[in-house]
N, C-alpha and C positions, 0 to 999 in steps of 0.2 A: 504494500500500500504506500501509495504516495505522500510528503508532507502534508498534514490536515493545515487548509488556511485560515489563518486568522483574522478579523478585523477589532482595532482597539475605538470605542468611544469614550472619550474622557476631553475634560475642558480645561484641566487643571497642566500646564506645559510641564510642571514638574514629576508628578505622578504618574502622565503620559507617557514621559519618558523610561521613569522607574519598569512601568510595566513593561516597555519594549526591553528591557535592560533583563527584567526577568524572563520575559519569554526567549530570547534570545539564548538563556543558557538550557533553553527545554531543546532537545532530540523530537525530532519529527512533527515540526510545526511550522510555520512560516506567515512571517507577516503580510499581510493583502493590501492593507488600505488602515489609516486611522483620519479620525474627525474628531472636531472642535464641539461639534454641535452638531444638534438632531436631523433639520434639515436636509446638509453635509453629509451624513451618516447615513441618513435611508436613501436617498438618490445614488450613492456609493456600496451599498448592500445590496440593493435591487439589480444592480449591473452588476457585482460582483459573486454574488450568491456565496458567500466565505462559509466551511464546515463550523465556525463558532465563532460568537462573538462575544466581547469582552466590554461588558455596557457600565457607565455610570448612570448612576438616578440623576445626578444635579445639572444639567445639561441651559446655559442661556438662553435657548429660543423652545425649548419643550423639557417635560420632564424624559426621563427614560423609561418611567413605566407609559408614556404617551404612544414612545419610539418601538416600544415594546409591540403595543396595542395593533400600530399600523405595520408593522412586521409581520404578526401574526397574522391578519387582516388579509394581506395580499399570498398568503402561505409561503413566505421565504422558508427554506430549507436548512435554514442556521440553526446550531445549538446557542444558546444563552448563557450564559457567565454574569451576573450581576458582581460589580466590583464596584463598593460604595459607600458613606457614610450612616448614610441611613439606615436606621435599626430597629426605627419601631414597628411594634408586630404590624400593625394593619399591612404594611409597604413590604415586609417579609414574606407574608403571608399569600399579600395579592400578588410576587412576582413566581410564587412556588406554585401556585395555582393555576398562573400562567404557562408556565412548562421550563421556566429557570432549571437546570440540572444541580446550580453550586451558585451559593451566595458569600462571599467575601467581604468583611465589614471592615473599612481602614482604620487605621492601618494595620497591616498583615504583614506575616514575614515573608519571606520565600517559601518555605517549606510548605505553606499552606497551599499558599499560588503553586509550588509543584506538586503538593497530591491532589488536586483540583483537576489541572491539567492532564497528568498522569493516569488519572482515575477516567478522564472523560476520552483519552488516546485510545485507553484496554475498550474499554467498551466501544467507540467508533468504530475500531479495527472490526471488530464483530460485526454490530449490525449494515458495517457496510459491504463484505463479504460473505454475510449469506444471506439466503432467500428466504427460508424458512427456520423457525424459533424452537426450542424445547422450553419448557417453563424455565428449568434452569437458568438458560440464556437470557430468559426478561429478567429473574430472580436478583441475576448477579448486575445488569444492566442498572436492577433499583436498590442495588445494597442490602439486598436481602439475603440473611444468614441464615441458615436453621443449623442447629444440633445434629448431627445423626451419630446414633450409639446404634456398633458394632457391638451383635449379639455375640455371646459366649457360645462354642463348640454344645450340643445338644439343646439349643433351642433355637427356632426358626420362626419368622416375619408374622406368618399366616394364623399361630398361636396366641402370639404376643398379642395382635390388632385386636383375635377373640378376647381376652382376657380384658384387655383393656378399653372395647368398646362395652365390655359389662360392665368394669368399675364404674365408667363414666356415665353412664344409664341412668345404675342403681347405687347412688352417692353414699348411701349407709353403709357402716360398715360392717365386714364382713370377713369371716374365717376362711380357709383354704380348703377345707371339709364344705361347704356351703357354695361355695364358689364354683369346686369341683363339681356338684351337685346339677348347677345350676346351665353348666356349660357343656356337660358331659364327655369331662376329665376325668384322671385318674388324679388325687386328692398328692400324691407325690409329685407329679407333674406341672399340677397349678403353685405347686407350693415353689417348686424350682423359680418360675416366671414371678411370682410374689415378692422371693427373698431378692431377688435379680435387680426388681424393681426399689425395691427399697433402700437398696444398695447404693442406685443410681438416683435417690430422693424423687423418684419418682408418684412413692406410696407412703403415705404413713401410717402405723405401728403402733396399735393401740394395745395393754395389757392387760386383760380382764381376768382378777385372780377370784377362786372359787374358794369354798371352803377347803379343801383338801387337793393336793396335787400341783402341776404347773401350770402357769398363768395359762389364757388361751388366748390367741392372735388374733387380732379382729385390724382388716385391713381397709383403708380408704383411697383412694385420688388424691392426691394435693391437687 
């Protein structure tokens, strides 16, 4: 893949430059076009069509979330970068809603401005060489983590899901003799996926002692 290009809007000559100074030390990017002001900026976008741009709110002749709007508006193909003072939620919020990918609040270091960048390279790379998606690929596109626990040697996916689409069912709690019962397991078996769970704070481990003998396990959902 080719350098993704950039365009910077910013009205500030010093911070202007800063950014060129930082993008400059980023791998596989290139700069397209920068403007002063909004104007400037969308008549140079619209001929340019840049993979991303690198927006201020504070803009002389419009805001940026204005520049934002008539962007959108016309469907340019640009990703979003908001780089800017502005912090209060409402203006946070309406440019995340817009489809901003990354919002940078000045002053920032580099480091931020490079996993900003960095973060939005991995994923370009992707969606612009394939055609079609696995969730995964939106997943990691939105910064979505999940946990996945690798089961232990004698127990398997399709058990686990049974067991655990019961706890969540039936939120009471409940013994491994019961469970078995209910699932129709063998009471050693549920008990194995139980203590597994418990292990992993998945379930918790309640003690219910009787008159005589050892407590009895009574098991929940967290």
């Amino acid at each position: 893949m080719s350098n993704l290009s950039v365009f910077i809007v910013e009205d500030d000559p010093m911070v202007l430059e800063v950014n060129k100074g930082f993008l400059d030390k980023m791998n596989g990017f290139q700069l397209v076009g920068e403007s002063t002001n909004g104007r400037e900026a969308y008549e140079n976008i619209i001929a340019k069509k840049p993979n991303l741009i690198l927006l201020d709110m504070f803009l002389p002749d419009m805001t940026g979330m204005e520049l934002f709007l008539k962007l959108r508006a016309e469907r340019i193909p640009s990703d979003i970068i908001m780089i800017t003072a502005a912090r209060d939620a409402q203006t946070v919020q309406e440019a995340l809603r817009l489809g901003a990918i990354d919002y940078l609040i000045k002053p920032f270091r580099f480091d931020r401005f490079e996993k900003a960048l960095q973060q939005y390279k991995d994923s370009a790379k992707k969606l612009l060489t394939t055609n079609t998606f696995k969730q995964e690929d939106i997943d990691q596109w939105l910064g979505i983590q999940y946990e996945t626990t690798e089961l232990p040697k004698g127990l398997n996916d399709i058990t686990m899901k049974q067991i655990l689409d019961y706890l969540m069912t039936d939120r009471a709690p409940i013994t491994s003799e019961q469970l078995a019962q209910n699932v129709g397991m063998a009471r050693v078996t549920v008990r194995k996926y139980l203590d597994f769970l418990a292990t992993k704070g998945s379930v918790h481990i309640n003690l219910k002692y009787g008159t005589v003998g050892r407590p009895t396990k009574y098991y929940s959902i967290k």
